[in-house]
C-alpha positions in Angstrom: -201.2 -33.2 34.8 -197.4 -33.1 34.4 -196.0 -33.5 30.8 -193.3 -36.1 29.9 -190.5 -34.0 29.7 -191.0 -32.9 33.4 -191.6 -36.0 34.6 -188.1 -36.8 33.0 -186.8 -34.2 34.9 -188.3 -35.2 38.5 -186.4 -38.5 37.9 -183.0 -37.3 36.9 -183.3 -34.3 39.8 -184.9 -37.0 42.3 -184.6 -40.2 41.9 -181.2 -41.0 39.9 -178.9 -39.7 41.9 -180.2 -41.4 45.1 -179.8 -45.0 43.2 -176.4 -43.9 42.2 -175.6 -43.0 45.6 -177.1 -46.7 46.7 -175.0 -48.4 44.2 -171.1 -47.1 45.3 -172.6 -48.1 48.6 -173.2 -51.3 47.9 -170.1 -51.4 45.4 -167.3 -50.5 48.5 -169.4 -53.2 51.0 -168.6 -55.8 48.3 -165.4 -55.0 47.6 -163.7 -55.6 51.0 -160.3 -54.2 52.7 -157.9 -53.2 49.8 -155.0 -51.8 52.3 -151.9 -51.6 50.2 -148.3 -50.9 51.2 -147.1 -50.8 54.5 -150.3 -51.0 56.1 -150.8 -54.0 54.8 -148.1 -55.8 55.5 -149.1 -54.8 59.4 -152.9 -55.8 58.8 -151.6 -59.4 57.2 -149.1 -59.9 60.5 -152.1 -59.1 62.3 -154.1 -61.7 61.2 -151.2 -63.9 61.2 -150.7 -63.3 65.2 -154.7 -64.2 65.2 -154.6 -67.1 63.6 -151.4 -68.3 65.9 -153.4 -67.7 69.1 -156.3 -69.3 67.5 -154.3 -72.4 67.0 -152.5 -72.3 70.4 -155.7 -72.2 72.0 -157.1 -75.4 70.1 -154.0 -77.2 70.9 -154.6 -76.3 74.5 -157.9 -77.7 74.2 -156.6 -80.9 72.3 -153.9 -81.7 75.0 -157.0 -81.7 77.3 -159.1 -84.1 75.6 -156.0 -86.2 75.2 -155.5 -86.2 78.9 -159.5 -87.5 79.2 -158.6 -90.1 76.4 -161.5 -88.3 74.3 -159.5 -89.0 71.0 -162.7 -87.9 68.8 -163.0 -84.5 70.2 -159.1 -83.9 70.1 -158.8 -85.0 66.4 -161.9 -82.5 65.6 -160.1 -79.8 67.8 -156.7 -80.3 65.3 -158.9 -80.5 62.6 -160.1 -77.0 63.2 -156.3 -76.3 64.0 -155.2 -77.7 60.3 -158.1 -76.1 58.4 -156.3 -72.7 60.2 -153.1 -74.0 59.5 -153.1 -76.3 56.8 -149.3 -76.6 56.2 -148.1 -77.1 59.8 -146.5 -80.3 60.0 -146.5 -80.6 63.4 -150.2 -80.2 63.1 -150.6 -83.2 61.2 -148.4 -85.4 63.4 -150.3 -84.4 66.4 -153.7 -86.1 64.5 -151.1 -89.1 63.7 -150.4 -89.5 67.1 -154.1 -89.3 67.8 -154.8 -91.6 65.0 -153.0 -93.8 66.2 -153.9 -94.2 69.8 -157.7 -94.6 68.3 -156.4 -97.9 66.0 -157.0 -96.1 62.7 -153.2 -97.0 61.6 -153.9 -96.6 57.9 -155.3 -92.9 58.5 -152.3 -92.4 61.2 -149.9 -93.6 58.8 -151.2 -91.5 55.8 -151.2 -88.0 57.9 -147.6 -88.8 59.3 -146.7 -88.7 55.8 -148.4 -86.0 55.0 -146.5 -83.9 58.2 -143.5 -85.8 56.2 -144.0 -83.8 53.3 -144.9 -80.5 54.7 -141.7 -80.8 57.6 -138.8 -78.0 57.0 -135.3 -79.7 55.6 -134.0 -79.2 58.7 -136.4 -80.9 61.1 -135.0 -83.8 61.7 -137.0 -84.9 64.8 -140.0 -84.3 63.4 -139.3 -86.5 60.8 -137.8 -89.2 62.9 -141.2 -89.1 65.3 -142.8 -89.5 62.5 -140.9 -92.3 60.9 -141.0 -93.9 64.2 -145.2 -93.5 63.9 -145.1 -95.0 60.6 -143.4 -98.2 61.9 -145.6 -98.3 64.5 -148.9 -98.3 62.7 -147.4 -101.2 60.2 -146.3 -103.3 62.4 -149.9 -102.8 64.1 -151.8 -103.8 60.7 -149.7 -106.5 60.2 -150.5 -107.7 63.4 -154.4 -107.6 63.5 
């Protein structure tokens, strides 16, 4: 029979250092990518770049649907584009525009304000396209 105080011993020589070994595994698996400086900076652009093409190729996708009139799927493609990109104005024109060919004026008016309000200073013809979109769905509720 082994005493306590070797049994102690089996467990500190054995046992301990293969948990602590276990938990700074688990400890760097949670903690994620912590790239700092320059290499950062590259890593971010990186992403950046991938989340560009990402968008380009929904948009792709959209302006097919749009050419089948299958307004639902395009609106669910720009969707995916906008959670992606959630301040590109011209993302949330495009789903006006889309809105608006589906007769949802309320919803196309409140996103071509929205684009409104994420446009740069200096985009003027965003703003007027959107302006223009606006009118449009008005006049189309007061009409119905």
């Amino acid at each position: 029979m082994i005493d306590t105080e070797n049994k102690d011993n089996v467990f500190a020589l054995r046992v301990l250092p293969t948990l602590l070994l276990f938990a700074l595994v688990l400890t760097g698996c949670a903690g994620g990518s912590t790239v700092t400086g320059p290499d950062a900076a590259f890593e971010e652009m990186g992403a950046t770049q991938d989340a560009g093409r990402a968008v380009s190729t929904l948009l792709a996708k959209v302006e097919i649907q749009e050419n089948q009139d299958q307004w639902e799927r395009a609106a669910a493609l720009l969707e995916r584009a906008l959670r992606i990109e959630p301040r590109n104005a011209q993302l949330w024109h495009r789903l006006a525009e889309i809105r608006l060919q589906q007769g949802r004026y309320a919803m196309a008016e409140s996103l071509a304000q929205k684009s409104n309000s994420l446009a740069k200073k200096d985009d003027e013809a965003l703003k007027r396209r959107n302006a223009e979109l606006i009118e449009i769905a008005r006049r189309e509720v007061g009409a119905g």
